[in-house]
N, CA, C and O atoms as CSV, one atom per row, in Angstrom:
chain,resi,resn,atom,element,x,y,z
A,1,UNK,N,N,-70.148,24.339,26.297
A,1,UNK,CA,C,-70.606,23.043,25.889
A,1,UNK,C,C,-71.026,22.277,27.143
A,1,UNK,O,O,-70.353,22.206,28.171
A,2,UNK,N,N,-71.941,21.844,26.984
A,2,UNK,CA,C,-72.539,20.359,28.122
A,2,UNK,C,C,-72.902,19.407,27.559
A,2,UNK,O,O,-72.966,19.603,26.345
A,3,UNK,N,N,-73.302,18.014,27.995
A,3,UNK,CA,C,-73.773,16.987,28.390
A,3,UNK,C,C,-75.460,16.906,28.710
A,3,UNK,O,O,-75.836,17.388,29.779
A,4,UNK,N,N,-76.317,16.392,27.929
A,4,UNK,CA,C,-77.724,16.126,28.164
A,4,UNK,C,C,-77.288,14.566,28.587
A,4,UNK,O,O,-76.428,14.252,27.764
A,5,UNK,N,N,-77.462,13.667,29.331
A,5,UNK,CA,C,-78.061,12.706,29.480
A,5,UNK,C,C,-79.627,12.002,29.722
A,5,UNK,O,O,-80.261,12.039,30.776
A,6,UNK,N,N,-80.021,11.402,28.529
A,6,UNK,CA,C,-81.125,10.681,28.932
A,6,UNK,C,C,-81.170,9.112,29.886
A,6,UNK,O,O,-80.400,8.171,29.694
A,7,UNK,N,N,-82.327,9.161,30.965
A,7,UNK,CA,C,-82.257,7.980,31.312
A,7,UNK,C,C,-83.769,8.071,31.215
A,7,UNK,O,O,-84.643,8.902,31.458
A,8,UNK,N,N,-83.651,6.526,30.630
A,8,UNK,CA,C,-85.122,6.393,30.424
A,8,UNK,C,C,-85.308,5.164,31.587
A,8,UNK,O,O,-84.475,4.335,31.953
A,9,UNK,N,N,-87.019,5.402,32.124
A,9,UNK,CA,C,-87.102,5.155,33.269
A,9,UNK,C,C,-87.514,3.372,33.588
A,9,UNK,O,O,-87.789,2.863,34.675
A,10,UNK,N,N,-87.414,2.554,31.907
A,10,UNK,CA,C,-87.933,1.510,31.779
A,10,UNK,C,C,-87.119,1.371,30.327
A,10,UNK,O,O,-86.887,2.349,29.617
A,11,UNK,N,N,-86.723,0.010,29.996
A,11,UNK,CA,C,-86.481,-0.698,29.164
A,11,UNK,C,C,-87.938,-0.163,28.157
A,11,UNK,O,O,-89.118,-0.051,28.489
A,12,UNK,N,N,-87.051,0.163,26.445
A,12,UNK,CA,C,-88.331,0.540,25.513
A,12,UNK,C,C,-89.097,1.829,25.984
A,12,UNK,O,O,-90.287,1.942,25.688
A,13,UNK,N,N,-88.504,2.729,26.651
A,13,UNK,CA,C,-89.207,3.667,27.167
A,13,UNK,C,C,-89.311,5.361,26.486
A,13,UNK,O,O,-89.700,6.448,26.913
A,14,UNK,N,N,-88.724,4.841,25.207
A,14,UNK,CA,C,-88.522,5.954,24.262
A,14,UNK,C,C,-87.529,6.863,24.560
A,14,UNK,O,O,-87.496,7.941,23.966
A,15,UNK,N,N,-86.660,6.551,25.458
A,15,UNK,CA,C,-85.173,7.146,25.078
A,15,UNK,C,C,-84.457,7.019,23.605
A,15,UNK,O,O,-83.994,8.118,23.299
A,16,UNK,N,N,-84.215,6.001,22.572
A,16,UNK,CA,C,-84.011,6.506,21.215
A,16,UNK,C,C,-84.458,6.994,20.154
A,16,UNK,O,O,-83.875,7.227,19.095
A,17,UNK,N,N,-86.244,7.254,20.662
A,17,UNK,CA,C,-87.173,8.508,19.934
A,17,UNK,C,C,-86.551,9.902,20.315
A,17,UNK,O,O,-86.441,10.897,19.597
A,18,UNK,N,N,-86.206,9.739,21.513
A,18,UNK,CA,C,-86.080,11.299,22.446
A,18,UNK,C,C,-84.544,11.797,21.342
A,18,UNK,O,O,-84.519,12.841,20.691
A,19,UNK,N,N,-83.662,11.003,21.368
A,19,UNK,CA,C,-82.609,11.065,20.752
A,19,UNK,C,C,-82.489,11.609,19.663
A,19,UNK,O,O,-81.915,12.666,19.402
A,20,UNK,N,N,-83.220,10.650,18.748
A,20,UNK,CA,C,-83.406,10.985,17.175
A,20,UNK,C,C,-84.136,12.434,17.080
A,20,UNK,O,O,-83.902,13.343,16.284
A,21,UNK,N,N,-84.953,12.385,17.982
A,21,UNK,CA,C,-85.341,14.190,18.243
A,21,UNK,C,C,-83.999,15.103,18.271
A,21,UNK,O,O,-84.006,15.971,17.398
A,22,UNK,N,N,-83.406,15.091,18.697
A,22,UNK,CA,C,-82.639,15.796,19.226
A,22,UNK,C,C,-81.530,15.852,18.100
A,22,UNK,O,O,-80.962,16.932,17.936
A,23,UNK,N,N,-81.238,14.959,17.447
A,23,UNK,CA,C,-81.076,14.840,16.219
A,23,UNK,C,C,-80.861,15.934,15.264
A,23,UNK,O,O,-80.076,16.076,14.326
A,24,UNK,N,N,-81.744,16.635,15.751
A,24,UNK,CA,C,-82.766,17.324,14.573
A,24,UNK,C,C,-82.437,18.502,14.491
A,24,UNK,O,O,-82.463,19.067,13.398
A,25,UNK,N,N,-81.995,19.243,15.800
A,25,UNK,CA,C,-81.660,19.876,16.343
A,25,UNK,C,C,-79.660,20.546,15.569
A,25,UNK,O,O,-78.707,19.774,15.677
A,26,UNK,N,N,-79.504,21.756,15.002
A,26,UNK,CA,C,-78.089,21.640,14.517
A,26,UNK,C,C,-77.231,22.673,15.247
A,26,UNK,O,O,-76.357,23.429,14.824
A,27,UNK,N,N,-77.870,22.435,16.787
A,27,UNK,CA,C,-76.861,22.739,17.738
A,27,UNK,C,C,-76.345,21.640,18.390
A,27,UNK,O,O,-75.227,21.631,18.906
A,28,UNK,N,N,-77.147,20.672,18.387
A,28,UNK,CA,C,-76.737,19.533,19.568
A,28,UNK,C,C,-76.175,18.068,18.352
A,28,UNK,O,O,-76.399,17.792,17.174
A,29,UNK,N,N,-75.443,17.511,19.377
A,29,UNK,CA,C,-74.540,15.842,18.959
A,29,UNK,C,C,-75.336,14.593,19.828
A,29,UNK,O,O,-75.374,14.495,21.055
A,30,UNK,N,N,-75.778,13.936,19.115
A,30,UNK,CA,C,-76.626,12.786,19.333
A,30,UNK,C,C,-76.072,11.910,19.030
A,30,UNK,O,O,-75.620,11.804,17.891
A,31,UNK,N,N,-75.890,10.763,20.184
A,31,UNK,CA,C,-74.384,9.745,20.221
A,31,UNK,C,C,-73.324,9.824,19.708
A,31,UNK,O,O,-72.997,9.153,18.729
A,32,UNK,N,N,-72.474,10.811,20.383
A,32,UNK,CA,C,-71.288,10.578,19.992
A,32,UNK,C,C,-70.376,9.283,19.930
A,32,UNK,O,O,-69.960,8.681,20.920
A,33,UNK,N,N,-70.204,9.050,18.996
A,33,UNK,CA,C,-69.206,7.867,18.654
A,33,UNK,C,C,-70.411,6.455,18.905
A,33,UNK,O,O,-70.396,5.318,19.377
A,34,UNK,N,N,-71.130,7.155,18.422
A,34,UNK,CA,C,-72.608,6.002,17.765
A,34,UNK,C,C,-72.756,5.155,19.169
A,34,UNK,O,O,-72.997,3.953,19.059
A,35,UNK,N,N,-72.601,5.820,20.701
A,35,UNK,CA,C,-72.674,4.851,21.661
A,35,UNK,C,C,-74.415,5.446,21.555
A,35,UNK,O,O,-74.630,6.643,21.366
A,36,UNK,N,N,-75.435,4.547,21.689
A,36,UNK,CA,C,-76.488,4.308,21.900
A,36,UNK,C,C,-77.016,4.075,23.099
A,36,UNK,O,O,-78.104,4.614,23.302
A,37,UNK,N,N,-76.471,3.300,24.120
A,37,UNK,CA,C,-77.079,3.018,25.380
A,37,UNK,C,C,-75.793,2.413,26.080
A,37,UNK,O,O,-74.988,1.523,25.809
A,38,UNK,N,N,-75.997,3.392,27.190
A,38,UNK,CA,C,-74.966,2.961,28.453
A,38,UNK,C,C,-75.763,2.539,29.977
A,38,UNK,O,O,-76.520,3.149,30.731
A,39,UNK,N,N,-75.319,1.542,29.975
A,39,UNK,CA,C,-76.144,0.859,31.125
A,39,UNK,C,C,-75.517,0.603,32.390
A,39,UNK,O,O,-75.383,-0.536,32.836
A,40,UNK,N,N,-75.127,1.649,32.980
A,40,UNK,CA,C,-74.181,2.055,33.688
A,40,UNK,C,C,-74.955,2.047,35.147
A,40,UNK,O,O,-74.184,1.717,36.048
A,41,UNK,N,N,-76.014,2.273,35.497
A,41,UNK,CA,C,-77.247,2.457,36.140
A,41,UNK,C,C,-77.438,0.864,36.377
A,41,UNK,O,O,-77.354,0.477,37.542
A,42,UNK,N,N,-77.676,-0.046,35.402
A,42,UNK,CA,C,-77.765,-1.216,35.745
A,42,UNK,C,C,-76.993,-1.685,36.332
A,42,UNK,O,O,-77.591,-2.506,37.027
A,43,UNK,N,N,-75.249,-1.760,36.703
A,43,UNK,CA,C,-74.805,-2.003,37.449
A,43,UNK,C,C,-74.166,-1.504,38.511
A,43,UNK,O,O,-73.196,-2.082,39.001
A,44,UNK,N,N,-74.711,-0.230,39.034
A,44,UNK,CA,C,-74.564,0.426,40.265
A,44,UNK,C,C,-74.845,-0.401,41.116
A,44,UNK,O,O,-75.111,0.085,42.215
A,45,UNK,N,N,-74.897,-1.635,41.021
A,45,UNK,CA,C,-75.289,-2.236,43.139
A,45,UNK,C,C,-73.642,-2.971,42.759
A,45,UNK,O,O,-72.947,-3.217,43.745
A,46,UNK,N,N,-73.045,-3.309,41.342
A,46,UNK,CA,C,-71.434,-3.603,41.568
A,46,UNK,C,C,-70.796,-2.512,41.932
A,46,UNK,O,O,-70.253,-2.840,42.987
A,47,UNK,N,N,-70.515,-1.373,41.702
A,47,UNK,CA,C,-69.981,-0.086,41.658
A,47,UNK,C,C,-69.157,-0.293,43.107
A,47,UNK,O,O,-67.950,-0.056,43.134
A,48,UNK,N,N,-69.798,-0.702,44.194
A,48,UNK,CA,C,-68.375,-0.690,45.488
A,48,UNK,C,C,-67.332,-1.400,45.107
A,48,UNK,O,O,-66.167,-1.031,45.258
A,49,UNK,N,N,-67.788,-2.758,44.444
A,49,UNK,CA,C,-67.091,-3.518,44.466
A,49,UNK,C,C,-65.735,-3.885,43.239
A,49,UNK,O,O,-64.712,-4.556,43.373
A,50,UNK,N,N,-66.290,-3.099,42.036
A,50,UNK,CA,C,-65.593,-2.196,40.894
A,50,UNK,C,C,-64.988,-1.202,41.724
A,50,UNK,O,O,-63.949,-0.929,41.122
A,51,UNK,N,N,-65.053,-0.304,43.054
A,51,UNK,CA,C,-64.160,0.836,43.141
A,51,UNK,C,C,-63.282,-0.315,44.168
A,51,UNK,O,O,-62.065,-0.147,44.241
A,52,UNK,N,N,-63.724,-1.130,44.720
A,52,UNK,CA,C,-62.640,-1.876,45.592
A,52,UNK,C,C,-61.694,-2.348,44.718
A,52,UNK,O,O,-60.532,-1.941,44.729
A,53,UNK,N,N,-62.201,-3.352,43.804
A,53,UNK,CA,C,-61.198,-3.835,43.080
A,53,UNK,C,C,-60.150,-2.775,42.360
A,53,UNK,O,O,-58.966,-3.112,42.319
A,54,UNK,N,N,-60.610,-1.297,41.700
A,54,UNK,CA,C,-59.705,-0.435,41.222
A,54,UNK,C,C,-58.812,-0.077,42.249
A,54,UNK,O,O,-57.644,0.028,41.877
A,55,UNK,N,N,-59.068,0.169,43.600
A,55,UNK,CA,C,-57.758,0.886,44.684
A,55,UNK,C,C,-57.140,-0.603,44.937
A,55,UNK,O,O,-55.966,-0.463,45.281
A,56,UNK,N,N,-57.545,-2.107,44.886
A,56,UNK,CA,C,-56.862,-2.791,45.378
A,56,UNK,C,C,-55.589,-3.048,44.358
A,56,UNK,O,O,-54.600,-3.737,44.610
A,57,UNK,N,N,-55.852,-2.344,43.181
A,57,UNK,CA,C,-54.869,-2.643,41.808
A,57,UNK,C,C,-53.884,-1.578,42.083
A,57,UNK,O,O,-52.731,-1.856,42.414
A,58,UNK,N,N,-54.281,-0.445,41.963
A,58,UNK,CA,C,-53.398,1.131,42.155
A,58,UNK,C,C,-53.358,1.417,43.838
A,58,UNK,O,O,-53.421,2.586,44.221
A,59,UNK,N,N,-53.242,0.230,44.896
A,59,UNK,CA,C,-52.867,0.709,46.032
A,59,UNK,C,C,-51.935,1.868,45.936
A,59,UNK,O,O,-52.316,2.717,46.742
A,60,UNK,N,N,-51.159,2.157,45.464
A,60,UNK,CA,C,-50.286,2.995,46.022
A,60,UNK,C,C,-51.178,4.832,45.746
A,60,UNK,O,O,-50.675,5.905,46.080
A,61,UNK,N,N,-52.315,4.668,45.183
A,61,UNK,CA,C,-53.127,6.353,44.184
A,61,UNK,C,C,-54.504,6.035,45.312
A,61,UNK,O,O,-55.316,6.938,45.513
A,62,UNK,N,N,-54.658,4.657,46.008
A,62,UNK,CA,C,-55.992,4.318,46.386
A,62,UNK,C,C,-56.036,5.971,48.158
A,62,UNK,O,O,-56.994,6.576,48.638
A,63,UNK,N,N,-54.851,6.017,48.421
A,63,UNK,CA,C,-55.304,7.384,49.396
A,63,UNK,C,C,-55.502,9.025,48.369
A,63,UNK,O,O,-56.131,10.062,48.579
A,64,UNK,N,N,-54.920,8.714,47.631
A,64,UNK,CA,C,-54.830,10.010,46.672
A,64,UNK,C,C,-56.498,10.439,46.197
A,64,UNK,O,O,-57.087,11.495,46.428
A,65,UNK,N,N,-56.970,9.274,45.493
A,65,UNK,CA,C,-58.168,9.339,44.879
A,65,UNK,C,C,-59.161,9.713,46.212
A,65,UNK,O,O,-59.848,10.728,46.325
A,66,UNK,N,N,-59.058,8.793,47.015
A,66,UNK,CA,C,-60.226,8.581,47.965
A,66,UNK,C,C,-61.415,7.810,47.844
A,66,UNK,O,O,-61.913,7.611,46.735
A,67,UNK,N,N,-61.864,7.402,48.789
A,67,UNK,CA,C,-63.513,6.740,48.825
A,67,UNK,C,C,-64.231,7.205,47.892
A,67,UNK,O,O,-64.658,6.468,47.003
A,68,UNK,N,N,-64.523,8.704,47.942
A,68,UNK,CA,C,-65.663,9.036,47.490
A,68,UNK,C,C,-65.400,9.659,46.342
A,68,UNK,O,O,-66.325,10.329,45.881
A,69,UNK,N,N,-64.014,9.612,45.526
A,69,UNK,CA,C,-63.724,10.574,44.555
A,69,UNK,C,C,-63.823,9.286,43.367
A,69,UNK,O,O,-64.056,9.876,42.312
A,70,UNK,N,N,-63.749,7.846,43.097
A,70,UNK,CA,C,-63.938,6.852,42.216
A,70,UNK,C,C,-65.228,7.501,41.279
A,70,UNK,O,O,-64.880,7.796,40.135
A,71,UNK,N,N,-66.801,7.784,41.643
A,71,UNK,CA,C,-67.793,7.299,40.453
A,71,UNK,C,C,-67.602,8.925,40.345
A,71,UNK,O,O,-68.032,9.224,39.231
A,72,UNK,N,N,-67.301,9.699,40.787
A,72,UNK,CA,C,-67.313,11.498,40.305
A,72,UNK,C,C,-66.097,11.243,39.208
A,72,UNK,O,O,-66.473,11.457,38.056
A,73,UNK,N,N,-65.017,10.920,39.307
A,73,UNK,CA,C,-63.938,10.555,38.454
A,73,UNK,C,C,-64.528,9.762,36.845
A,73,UNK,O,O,-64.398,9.969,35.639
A,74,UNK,N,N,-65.256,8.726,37.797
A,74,UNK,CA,C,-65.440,7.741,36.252
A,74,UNK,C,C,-66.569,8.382,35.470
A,74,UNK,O,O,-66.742,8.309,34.253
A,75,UNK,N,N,-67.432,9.126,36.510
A,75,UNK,CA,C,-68.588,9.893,35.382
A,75,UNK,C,C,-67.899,10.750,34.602
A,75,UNK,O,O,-67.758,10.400,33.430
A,76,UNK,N,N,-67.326,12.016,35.015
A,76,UNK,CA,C,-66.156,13.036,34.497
A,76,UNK,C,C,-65.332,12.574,33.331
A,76,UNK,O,O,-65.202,13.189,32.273
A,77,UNK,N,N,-64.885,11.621,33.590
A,77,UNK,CA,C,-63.841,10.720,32.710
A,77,UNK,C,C,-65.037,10.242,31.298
A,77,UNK,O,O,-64.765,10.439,30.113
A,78,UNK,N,N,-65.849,9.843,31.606
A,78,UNK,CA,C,-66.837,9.225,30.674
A,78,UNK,C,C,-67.477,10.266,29.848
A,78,UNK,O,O,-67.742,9.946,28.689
A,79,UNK,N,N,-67.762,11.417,30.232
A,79,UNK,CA,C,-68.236,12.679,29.861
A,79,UNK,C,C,-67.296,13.165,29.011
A,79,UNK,O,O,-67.598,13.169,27.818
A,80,UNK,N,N,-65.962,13.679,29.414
A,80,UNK,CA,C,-64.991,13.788,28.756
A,80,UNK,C,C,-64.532,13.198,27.058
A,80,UNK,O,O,-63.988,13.616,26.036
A,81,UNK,N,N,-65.248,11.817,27.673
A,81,UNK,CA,C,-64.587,10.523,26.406
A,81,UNK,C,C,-66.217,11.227,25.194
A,81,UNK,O,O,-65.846,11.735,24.136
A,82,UNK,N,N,-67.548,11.200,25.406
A,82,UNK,CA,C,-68.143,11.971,24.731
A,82,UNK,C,C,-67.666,13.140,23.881
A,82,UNK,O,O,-67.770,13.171,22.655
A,83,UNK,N,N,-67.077,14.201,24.712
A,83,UNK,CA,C,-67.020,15.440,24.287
A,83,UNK,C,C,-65.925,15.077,23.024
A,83,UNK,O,O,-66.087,15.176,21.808
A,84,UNK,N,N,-64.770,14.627,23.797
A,84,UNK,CA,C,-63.959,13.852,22.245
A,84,UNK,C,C,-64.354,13.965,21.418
A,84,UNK,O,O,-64.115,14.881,20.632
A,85,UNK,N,N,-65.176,13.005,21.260
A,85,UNK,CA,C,-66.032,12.416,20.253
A,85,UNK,C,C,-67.057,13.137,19.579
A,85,UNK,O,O,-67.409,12.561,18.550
A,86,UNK,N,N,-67.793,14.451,19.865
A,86,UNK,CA,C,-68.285,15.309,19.272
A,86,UNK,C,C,-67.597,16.303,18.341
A,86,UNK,O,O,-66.705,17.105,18.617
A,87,UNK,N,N,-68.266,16.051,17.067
A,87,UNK,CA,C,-67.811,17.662,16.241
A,87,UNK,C,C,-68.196,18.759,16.999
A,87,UNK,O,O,-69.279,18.759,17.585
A,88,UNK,N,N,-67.133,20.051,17.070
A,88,UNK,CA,C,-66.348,20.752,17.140
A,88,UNK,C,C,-67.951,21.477,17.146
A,88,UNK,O,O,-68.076,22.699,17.227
């Protein structure tokens, strides 16, 4: 099993045509758990400041995790929360 992510490259850019395509398809799961659009991309210029604030909460996990292990974690983690959410 994997993960397709669409990013569409503009607001209205036919990412939920591409979807409903895919739809269609009765191998593949098209929004799981009816999430439609994650705009996760839009706030990547907060993202340091979201991983600062997470190690300044869990100081004591903030050497465990590391610098660079926060958005590999939260993508993984987010991917994960999908697969859940897909029939079997």
């Amino acid at each position: 099993m994997f993960a397709i992510i669409i990013r569409g490259a503009t607001p209205r850019s036919g990412t939920v045509c591409v979807g409903e395509l895919v739809r269609f398809h009765p191998d593949l799961v098209a929004y799981p758990n009816n999430i439609w659009e994650i705009r996760f991309l839009q706030l990547s210029d907060d993202t340091p400041g979201i991983q600062r604030t997470f190690h300044q909460g869990y100081r004591h996990n903030a050497g465990k995790l590391g610098e660079s292990n926060f958005l590999p974690l939260f993508g993984t983690s987010f991917v994960a929360y999908l697969y859940s959410r897909a029939p079997t």
